[in-house]
N, C-alpha and C positions, 0 to 999 in steps of 0.2 A: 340211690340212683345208680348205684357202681355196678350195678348187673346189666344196666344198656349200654354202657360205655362198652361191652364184652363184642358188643351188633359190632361197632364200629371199628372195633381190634379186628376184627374176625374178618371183616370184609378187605380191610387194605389187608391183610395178611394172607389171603387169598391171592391177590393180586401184585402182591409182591411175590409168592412163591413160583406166581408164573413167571415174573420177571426175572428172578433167579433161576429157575430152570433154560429159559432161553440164552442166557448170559454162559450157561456152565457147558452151553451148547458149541456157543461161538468160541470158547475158551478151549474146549476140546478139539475144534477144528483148526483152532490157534499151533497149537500144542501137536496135531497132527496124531494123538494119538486118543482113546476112548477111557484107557487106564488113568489116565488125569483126572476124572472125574468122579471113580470111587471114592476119593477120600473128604468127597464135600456134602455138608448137607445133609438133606433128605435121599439123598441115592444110594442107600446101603441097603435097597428093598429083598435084593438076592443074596446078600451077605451069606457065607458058608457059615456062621457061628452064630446065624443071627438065634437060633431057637437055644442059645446056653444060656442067656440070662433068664430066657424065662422060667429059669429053676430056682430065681431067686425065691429066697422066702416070701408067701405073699401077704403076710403082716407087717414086715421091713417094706415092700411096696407100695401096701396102703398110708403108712403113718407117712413115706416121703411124696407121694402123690398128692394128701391132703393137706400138706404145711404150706400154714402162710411162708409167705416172704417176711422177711423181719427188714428193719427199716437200713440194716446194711447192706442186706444181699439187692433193695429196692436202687441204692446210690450205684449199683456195679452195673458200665454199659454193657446189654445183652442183645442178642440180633433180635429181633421182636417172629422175625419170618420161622424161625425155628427154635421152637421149647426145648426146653430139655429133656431128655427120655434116655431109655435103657433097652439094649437088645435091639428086636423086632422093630423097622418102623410102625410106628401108631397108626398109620395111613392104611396098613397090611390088614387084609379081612382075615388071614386064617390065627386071626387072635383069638386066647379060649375065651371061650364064652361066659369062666366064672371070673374072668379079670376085667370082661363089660361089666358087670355086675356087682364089681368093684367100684370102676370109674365112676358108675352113677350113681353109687352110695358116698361116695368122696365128694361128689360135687352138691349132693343133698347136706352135707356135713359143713363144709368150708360157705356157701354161698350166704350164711348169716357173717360170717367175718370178714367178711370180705368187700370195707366199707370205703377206704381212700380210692379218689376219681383216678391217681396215677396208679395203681397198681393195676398190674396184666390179669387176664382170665387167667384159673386156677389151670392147671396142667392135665386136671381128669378131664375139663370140660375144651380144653383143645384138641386135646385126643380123642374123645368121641366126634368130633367134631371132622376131626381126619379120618375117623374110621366109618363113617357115613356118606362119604365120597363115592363110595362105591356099592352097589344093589344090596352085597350082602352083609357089607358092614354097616350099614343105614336103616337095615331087619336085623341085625344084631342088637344095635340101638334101641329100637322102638319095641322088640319083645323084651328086653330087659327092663326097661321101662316101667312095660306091663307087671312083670313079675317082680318086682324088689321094692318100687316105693311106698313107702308105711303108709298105712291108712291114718295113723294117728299124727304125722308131721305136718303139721299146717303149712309149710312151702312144700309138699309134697306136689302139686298137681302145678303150683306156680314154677317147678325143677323142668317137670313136664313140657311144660308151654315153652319156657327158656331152653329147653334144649334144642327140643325140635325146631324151634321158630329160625335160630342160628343155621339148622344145619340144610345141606342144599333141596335143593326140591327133588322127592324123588320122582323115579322115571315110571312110564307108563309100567311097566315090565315089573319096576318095584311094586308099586302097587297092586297088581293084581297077584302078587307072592301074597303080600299080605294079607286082602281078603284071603287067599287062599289058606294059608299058615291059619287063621283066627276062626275062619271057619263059622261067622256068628249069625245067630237065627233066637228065635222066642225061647226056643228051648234050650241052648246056652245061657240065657240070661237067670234061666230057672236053676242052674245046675251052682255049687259050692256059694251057694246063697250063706253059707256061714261063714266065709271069708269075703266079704266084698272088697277088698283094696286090688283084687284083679279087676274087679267090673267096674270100680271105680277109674282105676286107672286105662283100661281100654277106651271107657264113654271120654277121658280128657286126650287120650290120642288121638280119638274121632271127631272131636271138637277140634283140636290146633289143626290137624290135617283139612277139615274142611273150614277152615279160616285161613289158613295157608294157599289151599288151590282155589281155583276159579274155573268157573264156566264149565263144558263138560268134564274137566277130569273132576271137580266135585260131583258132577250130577253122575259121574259114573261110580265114586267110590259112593256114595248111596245108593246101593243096593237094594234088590226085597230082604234081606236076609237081615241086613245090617240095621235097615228102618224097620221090622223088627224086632229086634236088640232093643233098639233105646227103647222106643214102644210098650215093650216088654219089663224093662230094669223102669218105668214111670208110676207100674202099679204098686198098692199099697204095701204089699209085703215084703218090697224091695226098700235095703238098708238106703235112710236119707239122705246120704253121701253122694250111692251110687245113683238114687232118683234125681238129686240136684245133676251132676255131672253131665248123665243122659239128657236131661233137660235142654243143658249149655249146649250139648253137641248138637241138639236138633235145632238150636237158633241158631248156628253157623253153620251148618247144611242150608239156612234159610234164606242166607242172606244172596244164594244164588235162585233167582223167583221159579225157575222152572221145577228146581229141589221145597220151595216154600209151598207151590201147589200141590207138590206130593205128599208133604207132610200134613198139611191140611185136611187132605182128604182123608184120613187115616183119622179123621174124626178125634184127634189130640187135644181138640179146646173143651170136649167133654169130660178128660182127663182133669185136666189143667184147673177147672171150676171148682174140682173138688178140691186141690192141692194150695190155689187160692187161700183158703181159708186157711193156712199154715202161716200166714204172713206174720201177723202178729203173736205165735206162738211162743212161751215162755222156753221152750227147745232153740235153743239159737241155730243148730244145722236144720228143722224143720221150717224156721224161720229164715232162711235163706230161699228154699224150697219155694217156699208160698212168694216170694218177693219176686222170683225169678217167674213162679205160673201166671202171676198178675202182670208183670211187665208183658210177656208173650201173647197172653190174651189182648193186652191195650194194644202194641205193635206189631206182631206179626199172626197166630193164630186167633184171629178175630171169630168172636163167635155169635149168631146172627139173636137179636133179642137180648143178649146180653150191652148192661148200660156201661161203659167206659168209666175207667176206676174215677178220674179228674171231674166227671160230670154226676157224681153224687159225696166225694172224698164232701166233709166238712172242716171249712179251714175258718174259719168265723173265732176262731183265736187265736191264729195264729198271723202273725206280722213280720216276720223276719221268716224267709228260708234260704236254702240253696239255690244260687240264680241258673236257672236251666239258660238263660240267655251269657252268663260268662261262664264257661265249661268247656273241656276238649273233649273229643268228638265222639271218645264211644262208651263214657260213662253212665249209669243209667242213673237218675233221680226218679225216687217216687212220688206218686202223687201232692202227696202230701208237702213234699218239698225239703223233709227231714230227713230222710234216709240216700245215701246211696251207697252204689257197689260196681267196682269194676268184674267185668270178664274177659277184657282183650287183652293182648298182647303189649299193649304199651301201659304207659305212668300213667293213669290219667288223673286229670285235675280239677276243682271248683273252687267258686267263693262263693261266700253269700253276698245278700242284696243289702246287706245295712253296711255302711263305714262310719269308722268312730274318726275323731281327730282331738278329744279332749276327755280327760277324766277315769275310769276308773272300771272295767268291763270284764266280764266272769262269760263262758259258758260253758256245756260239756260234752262228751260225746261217750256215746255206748259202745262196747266195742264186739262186734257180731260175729269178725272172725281175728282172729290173732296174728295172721301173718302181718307183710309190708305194707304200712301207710305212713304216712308223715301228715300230722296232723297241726296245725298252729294258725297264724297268724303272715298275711300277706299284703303288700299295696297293689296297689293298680298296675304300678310297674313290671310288678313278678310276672314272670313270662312261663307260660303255659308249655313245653315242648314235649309233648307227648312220646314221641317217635324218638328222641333224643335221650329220653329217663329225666328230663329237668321237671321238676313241682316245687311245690313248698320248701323252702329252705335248700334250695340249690343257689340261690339266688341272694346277692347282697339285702333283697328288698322282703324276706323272708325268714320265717324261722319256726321249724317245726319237732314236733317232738316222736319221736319214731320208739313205739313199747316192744316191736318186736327182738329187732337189734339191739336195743335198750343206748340208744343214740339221741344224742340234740341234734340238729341238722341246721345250718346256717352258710350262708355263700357257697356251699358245693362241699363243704370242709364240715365233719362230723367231730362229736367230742364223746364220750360216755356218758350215763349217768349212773345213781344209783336204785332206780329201781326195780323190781322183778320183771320178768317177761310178761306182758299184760296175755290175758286172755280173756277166752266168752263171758261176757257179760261184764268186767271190771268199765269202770266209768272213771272218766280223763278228764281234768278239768281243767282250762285255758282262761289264765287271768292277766289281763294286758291293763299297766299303769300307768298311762300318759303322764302324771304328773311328776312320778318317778323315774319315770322311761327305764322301766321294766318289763318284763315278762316272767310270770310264774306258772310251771306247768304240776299239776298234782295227779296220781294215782288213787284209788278211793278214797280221797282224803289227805294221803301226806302228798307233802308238797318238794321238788325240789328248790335250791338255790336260787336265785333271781338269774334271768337272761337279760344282759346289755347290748348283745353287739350290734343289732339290726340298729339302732335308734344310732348309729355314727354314720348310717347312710338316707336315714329318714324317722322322722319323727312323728309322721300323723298321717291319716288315708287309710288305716287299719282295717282288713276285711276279715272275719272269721273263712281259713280256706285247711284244704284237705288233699293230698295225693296216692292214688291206690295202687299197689300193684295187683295185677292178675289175681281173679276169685276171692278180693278182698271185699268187706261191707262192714258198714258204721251208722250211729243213729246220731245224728245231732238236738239237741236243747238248747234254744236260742231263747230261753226264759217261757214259754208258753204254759210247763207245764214245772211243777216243783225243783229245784236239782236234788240230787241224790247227796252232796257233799260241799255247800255252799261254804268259801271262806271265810273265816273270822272277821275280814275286811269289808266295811263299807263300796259295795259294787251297782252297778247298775246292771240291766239286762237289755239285748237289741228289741226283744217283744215290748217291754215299756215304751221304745223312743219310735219306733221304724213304723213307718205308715207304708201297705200293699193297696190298692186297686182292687178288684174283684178280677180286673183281666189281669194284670200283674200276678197273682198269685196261681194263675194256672200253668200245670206242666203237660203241655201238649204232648200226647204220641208224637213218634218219631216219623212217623212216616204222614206228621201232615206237613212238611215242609214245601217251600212254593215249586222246588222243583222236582217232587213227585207228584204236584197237582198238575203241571207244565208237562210233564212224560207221564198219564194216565196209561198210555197203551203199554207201558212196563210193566203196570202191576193190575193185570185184566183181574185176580182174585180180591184184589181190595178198592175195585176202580166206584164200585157204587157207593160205596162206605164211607170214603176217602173225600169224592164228590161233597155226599149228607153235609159230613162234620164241616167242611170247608164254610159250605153256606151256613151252617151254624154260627159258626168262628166272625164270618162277614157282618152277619146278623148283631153277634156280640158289641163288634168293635162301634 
């Protein structure tokens, strides 16, 4: 969760610098003179020396950029309003452009250590953060972006989202550099097809950017050229990375309807149908792919004659899922009720629909992509705070086990463990003992140490829950179908005990909720469709 807490530094720190700049104002008219105020702060932006450090070594700059704080430098009071830096203010655009390239390899490096709720953002990521303040350190930013994060770093594109999402809104003026500078159309998309971590990474700036703006300046940074691009990176012989990515960007283009009937039209759900079928693929990045075309097609590019995944999925064995009804607000669950995946910008979070309060309970989880989730065990209490980074195991009422950072997670406060960094396809197993008031978390099989601390603030009300960050996805097994790595221990399963509904068990589209049935004239492209299902829904109940 310590990478949201960076929103909320960033912001009073904003507002504090303007408060110190006004103060350094009144203090110089105090003082009667303007020279009082060179030697404070951030105002050494004209400094005569300021270009001698940057002859430091930039190996000596990157190893002291990327260092934690150690737990004495953490006890020492520091002014929070200004970091610490060398030379050049960090706010200054005419910084080289291979030491942006730095900071955002530093802040891809450091942002897995960087677990205690009291430690500050690392120092690469307040510096970019200052050097985005301005048009052309804000394209400084966003093209290095492009150009340096690894295809192969599973926080790669989550760095992405976290940085820009921090930094300020650019201006209309920024904006259209940018199309300008990227210059993208069909025929870019076709072009260094053997490197994709640039297409990759442009389709997740295109995405945060249009989740970020609203209203016309989204409908304006989509483009012909731009729509496209993704358009274009969605066909087959585009690497599955960059065809997931372009996907994402074009459901947050979507989420402005004037941009959703454009993309629409662009005949995308014929794409989509075929990509579909990737859902369940033994390829876990193509199986992102197909989870993400089948979502799009259920809630936003709807395609006419095609049946709604929920209105033929078969759930006739399954009894326990994900409750689409206790969830925050932009995670996606599939059909089936077993799978979900975040793509926004905040934590987001679920439980499921069965609660234990006695005896002896196992199940597991697939794990789709390897980055940030916290996975475990939650009461009713655990509070959802999306916007804030709180999930599973922020909370006295929670306790989660995190493979990425290789962390236990419990009241907000992480500990180590000792198992490898989980990746595709490894399976997680969650064993809670009421009788022992434990918790046992395993990796294919090994298992670590017993967890106690949750059960000295509650004892029973158990829900199997889960917290994702950005572009994360996981499959759960609440008993329906074999586990992979079942305990030596006498356990039960939530599919044995937990009884569903036939309407219980359905996970509606997103867009049939009562107040897009209430404002039809919002969505003139799905108003007839929208209508149908309604009275279907009516009919059900």
């Amino acid at each position: 969760m310590i990478v949201f807490g960076w929103a909320v530094f960033l912001a009073s720190r904003s507002l504090g610098q303007g408060l110190l700049l006004t103060l350094e104002e009144h203090i110089a008219h105090f003082l009667g003179t303007r020279g009082a105020t060179t030697t404070m702060g951030n105002s050494c932006i004209c400094r005569d020396d300021s270009g001698t450090d940057d002859s430091v070594d930039t190996q000596q700059q990157q190893a002291e950029n990327s260092a934690v704080p150690t737990a004495d430098t953490r006890s020492q009071p520091r002014d929070p309003v200004r970091p610490p830096r060398r030379g050049r203010g960090p706010h200054e655009p005419r910084r080289k452009k291979q030491n942006v390239d730095g900071l955002v390899l530093d802040t891809l490096a450091v942002i897995r250590t960087l677990v205690d709720n009291d430690q500050e953002p690392p120092y690469s990521m307040i510096t970019l953060h200052e050097m985005a303040e301005t048009d052309e350190g804000w394209l400084d930013v966003v093209q290095s972006l492009i150009r340096v994060i690894p295809l192969e770093d599973p926080l790669g594109p989550a760095v992405i989202t976290l940085l820009l999402d921090e930094c300020p809104l650019p201006t209309k003026d920024a904006l259209q550099k940018l199309t300008e500078i990227l210059n993208l159309n069909g025929e870019v998309a076709c072009q260094d097809s053997g490197h994709p971590a640039k297409h990759r990474n442009t389709s997740a700036v295109l995405g945060c950017l249009a989740e970020k703006l609203a209203g016309p300046a989204s409908i304006g940074l989509l483009s012909p050229g731009i729509l496209e691009y993704l358009l274009q990176c969605l066909k087959l012989q585009s690497h599955p990375t960059v065809m997931l990515f372009a996907l994402i960007a074009l459901e947050k283009f979507a989420q402005t309807s004037e941009n959703k009937l454009t993309i629409s039209e662009s005949s995308i759900s014929d794409r989509l149908v075929t990509l579909e079928s990737w859902a369940n693929d033994p390829d876990y990045l193509k199986r992102q792919v197909g989870f993400c075309a089948q979502w799009s097609l259920d809630n936003l590019f709807l395609k006419e004659g095609r049946q709604l995944t929920y209105e033929k999925v078969n759930l006739s064995s399954i009894r326990a899922m994900l409750n689409s009804n206790d969830v925050s607000e932009y995670l996606k669950i599939s059909p089936h009720g077993l799978e979900a995946r975040c793509d926004a910008s905040s934590f987001e979070s679920v439980r499921c629909t069965f609660c234990v309060d006695a005896g002896v309970w196992y199940y597991e989880v697939t794990v789709v992509t390897s980055g940030v989730m916290q996975i475990g065990w939650a009461t009713r209490d655990s509070k959802f705070l999306n916007h804030e980074g709180y999930g599973i195991g922020d909370d006295e009422y929670s306790c989660a086990y995190d493979g990425c950072r290789q962390l236990i997670w419990y009241n907000a406060r992480s500990k180590p463990h000792i198992h490898p960094c989980w990746k595709e396809g490894d399976t997680v197993g969650f064993l809670l003992d009421l009788n022992e008031k434990q918790m046992i978390f395993f990796l294919n099989g090994n298992q670590l140490p017993p967890e106690k601390q949750v059960f000295s603030s509650t004892v029973s009300g158990f829900f199997a829950a889960a917290s994702f960050m950005s572009y994360q996805q996981c499959e759960f097994n609440f008993g329906a179908k074999p586990f992979k790595y079942p305990p030596s221990m006498k356990f039960s399963t939530f599919n044995d005990y937990a009884f569903l509904t036939a309407e219980e068990k359905i996970i509606l589209p997103s867009d049939l909720c009562m107040d897009c049935a209430l404002q039809l004239e919002t969505c003139p492209l799905c108003r007839k469709e929208i209508v149908s299902r309604i009275r279907q829904i009516s009919h059900i109940s």
